[in-house]
MARPAVO-368104 format. One line per field, with one value per residue (C-alpha): chain; residue number from 0; residue in three letters; x, y, z. Coordinates in nm, 2 decimals, always signed. Layout:
<nodes>
kette	A ...
nr	NUM ...
rest	ALA ...
x	X ...
y	Y ...
z	Z ...
</nodes>
This chain:
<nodes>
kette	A A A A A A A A A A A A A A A A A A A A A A A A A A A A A A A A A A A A A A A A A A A A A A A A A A A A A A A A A A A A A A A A A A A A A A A A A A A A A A A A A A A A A A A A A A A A A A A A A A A A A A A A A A A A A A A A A A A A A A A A A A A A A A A A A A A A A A A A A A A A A A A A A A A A A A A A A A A A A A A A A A A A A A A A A A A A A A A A A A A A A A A A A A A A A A A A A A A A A A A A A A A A A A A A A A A A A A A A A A A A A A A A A A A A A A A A A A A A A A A A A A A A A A A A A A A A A A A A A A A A A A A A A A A A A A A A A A A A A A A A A A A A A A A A A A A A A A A A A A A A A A A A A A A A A A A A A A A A A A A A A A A A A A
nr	0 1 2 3 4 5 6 7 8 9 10 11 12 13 14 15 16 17 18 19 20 21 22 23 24 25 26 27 28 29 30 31 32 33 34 35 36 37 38 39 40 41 42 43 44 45 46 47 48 49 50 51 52 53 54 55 56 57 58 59 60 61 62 63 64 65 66 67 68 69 70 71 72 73 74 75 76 77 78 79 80 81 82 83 84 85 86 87 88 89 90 91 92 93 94 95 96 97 98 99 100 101 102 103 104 105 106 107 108 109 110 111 112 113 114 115 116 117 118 119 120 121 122 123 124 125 126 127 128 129 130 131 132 133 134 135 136 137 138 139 140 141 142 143 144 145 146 147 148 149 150 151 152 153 154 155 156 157 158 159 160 161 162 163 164 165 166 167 168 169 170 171 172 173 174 175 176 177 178 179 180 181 182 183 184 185 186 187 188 189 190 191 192 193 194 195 196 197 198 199 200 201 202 203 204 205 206 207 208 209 210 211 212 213 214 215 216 217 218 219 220 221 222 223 224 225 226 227 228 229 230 231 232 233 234 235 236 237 238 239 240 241 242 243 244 245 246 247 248 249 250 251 252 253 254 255 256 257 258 259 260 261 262 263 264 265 266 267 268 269 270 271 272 273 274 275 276 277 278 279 280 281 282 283 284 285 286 287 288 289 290 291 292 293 294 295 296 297 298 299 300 301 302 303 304 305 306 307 308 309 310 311 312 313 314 315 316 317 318 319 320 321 322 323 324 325
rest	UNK UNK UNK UNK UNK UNK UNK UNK UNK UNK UNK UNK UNK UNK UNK UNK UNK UNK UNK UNK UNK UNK UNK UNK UNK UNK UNK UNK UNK UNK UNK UNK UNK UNK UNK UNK UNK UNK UNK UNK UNK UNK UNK UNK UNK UNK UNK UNK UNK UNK UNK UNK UNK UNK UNK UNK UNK UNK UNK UNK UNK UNK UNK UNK UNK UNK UNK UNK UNK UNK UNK UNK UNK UNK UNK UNK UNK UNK UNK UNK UNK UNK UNK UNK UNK UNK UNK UNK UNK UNK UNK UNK UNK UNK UNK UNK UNK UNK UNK UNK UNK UNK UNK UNK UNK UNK UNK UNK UNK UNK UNK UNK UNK UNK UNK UNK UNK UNK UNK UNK UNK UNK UNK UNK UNK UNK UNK UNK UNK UNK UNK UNK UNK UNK UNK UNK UNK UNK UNK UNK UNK UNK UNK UNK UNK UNK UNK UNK UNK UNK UNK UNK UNK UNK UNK UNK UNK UNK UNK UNK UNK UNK UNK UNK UNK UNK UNK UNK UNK UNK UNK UNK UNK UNK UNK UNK UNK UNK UNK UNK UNK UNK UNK UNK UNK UNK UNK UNK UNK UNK UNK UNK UNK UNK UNK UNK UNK UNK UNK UNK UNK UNK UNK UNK UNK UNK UNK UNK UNK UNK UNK UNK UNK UNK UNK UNK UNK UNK UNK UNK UNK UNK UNK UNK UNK UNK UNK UNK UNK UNK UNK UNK UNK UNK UNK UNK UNK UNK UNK UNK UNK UNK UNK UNK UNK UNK UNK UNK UNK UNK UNK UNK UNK UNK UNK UNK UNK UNK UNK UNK UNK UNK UNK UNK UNK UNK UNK UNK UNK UNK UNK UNK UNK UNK UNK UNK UNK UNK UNK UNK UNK UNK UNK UNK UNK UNK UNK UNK UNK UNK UNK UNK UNK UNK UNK UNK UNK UNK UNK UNK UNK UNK UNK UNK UNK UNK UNK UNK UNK UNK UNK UNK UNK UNK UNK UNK UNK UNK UNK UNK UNK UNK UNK UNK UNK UNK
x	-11.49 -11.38 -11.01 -10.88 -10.64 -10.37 -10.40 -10.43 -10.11 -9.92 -10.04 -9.89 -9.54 -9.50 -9.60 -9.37 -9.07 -9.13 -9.16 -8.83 -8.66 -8.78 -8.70 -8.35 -8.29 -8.36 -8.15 -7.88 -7.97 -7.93 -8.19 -8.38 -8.69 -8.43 -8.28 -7.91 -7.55 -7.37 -6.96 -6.70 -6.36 -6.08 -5.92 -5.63 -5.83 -6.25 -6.18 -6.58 -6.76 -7.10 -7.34 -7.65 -7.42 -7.51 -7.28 -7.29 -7.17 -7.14 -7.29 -7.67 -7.73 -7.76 -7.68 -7.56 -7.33 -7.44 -7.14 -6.79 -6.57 -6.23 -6.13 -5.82 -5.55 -5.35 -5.61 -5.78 -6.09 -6.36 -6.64 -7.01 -7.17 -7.50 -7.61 -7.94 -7.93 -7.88 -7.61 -7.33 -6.99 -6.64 -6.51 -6.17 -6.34 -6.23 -6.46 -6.30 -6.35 -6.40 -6.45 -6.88 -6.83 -6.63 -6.63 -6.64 -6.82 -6.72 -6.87 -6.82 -6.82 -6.83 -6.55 -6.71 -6.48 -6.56 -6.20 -6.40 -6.33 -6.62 -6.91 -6.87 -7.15 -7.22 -6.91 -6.66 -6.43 -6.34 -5.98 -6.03 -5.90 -5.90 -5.90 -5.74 -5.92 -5.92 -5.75 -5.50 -5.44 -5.36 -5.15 -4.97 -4.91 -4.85 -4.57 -4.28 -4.32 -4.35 -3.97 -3.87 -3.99 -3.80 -3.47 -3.53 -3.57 -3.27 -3.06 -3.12 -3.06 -2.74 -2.69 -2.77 -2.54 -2.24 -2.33 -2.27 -1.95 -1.82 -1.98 -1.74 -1.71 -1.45 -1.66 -1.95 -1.79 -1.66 -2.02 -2.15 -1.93 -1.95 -2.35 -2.25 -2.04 -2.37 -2.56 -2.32 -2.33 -2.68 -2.71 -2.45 -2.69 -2.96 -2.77 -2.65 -3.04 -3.15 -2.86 -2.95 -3.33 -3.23 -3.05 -3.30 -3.56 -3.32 -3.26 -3.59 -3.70 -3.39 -3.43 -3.73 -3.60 -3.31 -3.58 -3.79 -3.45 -3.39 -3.73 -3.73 -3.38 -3.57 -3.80 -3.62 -3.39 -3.73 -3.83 -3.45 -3.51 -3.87 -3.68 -3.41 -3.63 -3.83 -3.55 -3.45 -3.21 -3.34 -3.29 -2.96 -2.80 -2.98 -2.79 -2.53 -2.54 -2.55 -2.22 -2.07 -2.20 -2.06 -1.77 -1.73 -1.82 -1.52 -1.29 -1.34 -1.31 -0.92 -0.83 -0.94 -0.75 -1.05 -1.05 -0.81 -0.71 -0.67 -0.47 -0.24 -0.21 -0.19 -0.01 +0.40 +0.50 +0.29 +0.44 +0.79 +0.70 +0.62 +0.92 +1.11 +0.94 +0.98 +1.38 +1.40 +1.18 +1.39 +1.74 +1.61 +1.50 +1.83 +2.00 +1.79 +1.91 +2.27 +2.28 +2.02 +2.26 +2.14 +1.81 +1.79 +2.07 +1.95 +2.16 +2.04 +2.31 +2.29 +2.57 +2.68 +2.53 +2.75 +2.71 +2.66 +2.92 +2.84 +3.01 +3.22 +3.05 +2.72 +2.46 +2.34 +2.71 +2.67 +2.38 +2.49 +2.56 +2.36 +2.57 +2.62 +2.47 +2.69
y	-4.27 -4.05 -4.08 -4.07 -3.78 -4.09 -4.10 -3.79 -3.69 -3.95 -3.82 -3.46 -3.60 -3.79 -3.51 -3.28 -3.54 -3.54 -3.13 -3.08 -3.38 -3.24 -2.87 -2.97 -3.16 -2.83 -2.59 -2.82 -2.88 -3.27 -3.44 -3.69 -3.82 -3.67 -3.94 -3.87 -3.98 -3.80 -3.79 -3.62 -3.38 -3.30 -2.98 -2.82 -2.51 -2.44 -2.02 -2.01 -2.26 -2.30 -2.62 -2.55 -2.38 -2.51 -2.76 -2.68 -2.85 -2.64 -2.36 -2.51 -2.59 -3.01 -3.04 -2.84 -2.90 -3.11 -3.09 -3.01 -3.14 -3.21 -3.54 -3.62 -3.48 -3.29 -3.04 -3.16 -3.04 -3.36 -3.19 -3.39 -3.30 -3.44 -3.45 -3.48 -3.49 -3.80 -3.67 -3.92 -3.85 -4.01 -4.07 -3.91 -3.55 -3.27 -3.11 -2.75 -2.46 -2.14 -1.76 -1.70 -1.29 -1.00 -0.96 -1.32 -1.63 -1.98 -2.25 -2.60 -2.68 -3.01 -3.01 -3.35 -3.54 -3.87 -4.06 -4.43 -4.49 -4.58 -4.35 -4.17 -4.30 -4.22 -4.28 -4.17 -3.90 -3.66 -3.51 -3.18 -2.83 -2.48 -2.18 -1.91 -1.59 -1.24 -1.16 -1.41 -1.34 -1.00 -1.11 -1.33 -1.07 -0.79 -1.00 -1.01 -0.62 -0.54 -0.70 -0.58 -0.23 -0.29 -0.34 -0.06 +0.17 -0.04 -0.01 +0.37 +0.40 +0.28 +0.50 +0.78 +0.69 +0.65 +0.97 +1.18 +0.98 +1.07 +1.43 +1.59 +2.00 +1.97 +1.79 +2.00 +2.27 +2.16 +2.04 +2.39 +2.50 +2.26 +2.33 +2.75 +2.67 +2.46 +2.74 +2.95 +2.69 +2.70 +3.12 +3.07 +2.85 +3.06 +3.38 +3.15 +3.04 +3.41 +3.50 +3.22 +3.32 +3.65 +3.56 +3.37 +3.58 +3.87 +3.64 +3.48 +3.57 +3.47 +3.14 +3.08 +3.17 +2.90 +2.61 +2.74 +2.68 +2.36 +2.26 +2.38 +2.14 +1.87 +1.88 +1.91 +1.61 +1.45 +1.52 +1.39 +1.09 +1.04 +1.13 +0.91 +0.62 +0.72 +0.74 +0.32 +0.42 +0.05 -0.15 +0.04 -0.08 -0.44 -0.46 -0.33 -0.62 -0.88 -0.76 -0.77 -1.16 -1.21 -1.02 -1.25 -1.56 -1.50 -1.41 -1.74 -1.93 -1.77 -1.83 -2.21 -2.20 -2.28 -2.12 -1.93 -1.71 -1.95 -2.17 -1.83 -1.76 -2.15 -2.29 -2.27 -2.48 -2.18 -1.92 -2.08 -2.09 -1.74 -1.63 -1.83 -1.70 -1.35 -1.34 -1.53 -1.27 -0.98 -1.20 -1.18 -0.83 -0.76 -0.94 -0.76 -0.44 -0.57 -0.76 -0.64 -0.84 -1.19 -1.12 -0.87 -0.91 -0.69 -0.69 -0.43 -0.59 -0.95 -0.95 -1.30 -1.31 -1.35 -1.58 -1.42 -1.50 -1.46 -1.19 -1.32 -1.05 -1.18 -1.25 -1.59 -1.71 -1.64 -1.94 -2.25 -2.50 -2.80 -3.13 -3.36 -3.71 -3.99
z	+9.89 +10.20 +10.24 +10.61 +10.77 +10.78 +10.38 +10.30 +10.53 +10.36 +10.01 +10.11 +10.24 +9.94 +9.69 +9.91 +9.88 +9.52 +9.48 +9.67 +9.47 +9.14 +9.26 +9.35 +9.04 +8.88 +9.06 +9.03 +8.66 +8.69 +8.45 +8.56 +8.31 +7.99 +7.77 +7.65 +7.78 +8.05 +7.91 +8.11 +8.06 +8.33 +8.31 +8.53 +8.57 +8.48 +8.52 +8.68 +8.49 +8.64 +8.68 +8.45 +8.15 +7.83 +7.61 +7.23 +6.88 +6.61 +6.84 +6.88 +7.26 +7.31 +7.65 +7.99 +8.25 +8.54 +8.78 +8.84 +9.13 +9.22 +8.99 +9.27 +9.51 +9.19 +9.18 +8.83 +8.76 +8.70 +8.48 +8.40 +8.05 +8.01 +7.60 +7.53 +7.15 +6.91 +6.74 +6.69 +6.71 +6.83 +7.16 +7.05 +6.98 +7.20 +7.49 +7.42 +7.77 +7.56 +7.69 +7.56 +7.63 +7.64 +8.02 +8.14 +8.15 +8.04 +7.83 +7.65 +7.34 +7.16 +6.88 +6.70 +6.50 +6.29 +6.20 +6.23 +6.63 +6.82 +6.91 +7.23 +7.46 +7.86 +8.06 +7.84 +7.91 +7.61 +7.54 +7.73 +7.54 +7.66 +7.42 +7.52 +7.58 +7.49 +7.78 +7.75 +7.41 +7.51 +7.76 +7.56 +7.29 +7.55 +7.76 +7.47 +7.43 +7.78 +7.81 +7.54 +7.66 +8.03 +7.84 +7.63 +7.93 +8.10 +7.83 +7.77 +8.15 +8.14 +7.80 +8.02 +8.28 +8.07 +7.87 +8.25 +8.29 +7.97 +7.96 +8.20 +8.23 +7.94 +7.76 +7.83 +7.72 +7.40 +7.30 +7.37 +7.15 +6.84 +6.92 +6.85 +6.53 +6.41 +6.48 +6.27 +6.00 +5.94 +5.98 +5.72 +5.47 +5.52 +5.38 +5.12 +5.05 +5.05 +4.78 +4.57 +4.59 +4.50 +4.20 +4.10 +4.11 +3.93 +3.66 +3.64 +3.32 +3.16 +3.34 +3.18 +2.86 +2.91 +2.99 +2.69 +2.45 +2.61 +2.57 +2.17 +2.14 +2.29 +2.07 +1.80 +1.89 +1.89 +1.56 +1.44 +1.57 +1.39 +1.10 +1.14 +1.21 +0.90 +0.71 +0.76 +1.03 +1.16 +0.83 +0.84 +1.19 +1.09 +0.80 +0.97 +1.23 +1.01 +0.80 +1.12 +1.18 +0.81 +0.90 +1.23 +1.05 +0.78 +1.02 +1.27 +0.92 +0.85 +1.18 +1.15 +0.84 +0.62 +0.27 +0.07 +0.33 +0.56 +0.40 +0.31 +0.70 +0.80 +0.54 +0.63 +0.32 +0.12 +0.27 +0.23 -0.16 -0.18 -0.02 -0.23 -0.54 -0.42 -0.34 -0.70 -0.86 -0.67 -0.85 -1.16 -1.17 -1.04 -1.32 -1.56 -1.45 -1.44 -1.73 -2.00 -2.30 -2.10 -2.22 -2.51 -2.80 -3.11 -3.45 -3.70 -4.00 -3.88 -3.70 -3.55 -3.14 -2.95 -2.62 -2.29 -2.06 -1.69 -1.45 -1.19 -0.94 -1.07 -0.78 -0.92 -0.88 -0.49 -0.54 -0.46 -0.75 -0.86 -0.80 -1.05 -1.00 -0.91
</nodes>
């Protein structure tokens, strides 16, 4: 079948329309025959994201970006992700703007998170996130020290300053000379360091003599102590300790007033006896003495005994009498 120049005009505009559509599509990067969802993110500020860049999740490639316009009058940032891949995830993950090299160069990334909302599907726009780059991370860091460097210099500025107001001639003067009388100080010390490295080098060998005695005592204090400790000096200070617990025990016991003893130190009505007793006892010693007759009366030819009669000066008449009961 011959075609006429009318057809075969028309066949060549049409496959012409449909090269430059096709070729457009591609330069911009806009799919047309692809299946997937096209899901969007606002940010204040892209840094030079380009159409065509590749979207990732998890760092493998499933979709690119398709455009990026102004969203309104604020100045936000309306960016197009077309996703290409069947792989689910919720509408509340984050579409994070990441630095992909050293020296530039911006791309998205899919942070996918699965907390039961509904799948994202085309239409939706994703929470938008930036992370900060390396040069912003430098920045960041650098910014605290770099003010804190400016008030160091402004501080020792003004250090300076006040240092040439106080630092008159006077002054000057006076620190040139505490500066000489340093010097002299420490050529002083030095003379002193050189005689005490000459004495010790005259008297080196009897030094070492000295720290070869004190090294034999050492030792020797040493080998008391092995024998000491060989010789029970532990069983010794253990028995020792407990005596003292014995000794401690015995002694809490008196002061409570249990025992014996206790009762002795406690008891008044005890004490009051045995004071008693004593002072009687010391009477009747005394008597004794006085009057032996009381107590011894010896007849050799059986002599009659006579009856003791009792001094007037005796003691026991100072007592006080026993009254008759009514």
């Amino acid at each position: 079948m011959k075609l006429s120049r009318e057809i075969k005009t028309g066949i060549i505009v049409i496959g012409g329309i449909l090269l430059f559509i096709l070729g457009f599509s591609y330069l911009k990067s806009s799919p047309l025959f692809e299946d997937g969802k096209t899901i969007y993110a606002v940010y204040k500020e892209v840094g030079g994201l380009q159409v065509g860049t590749p979207v990732t999740i998890n760092g493998f490639v499933v979709g690119k970006v398709t455009d990026v316009k102004f969203k309104d009058q604020s100045g936000h940032l309306l960016v197009t992700l077309f996703i290409k891949s069947d792989f689910e995830f919720s509408k509340n993950s984050f579409a994070e703007l990441y630095d992909t090299g050293i020296i530039g160069g911006k791309g998205i990334q899919v942070k996918p998170i699965f907390d039961g909302a509904p799948m994202a599907k085309s239409g939706d726009t994703l929470t938008s996130k930036v992370q900060l780059g390396l040069t912003q991370l430098v920045q960041k860091q650098l910014t605290p020290l770099q003010q804190k460097v400016e008030g160091a210099v402004t501080n020792a500025d003004s250090l300076l300053m006040n240092v040439n107001e106080v630092l008159d001639d006077r002054a000057k003067k006076d620190l040139r000379e505490t500066l000489s009388g340093l010097n002299a100080t420490v050529a002083s010390f030095q003379k002193s360091a050189d005689m005490l490295s000459r004495i010790l080098s005259t008297n080196e060998e009897n030094l070492n003599q000295s720290l070869n005695n004190f090294q034999e005592l050492t030792s020797n204090f040493a080998k008391l102590s092995d024998s000491l400790n060989n010789a029970g000096l532990g069983n010794t200070l253990a028995n020792l300790e407990s005596t003292m617990v014995n000794l401690n025990k015995l002694m809490s016991n008196i002061e409570k007033g249990d025992g014996t003893l206790g009762k002795l130190m406690k008891d008044e009505e005890l004490y009051t006896n045995l004071n008693n007793a004593s002072r009687e006892l010391d009477l009747l010693l005394q008597d004794f003495r006085l009057n032996p007759k009381r107590y011894v009366n010896v007849s050799v030819f059986g002599k009659k005994q006579v009856d003791y009669e009792l001094p007037e000066d005796d003691p026991a008449n100072l007592q006080p009498q026993p009254q008759p009961e009514q």
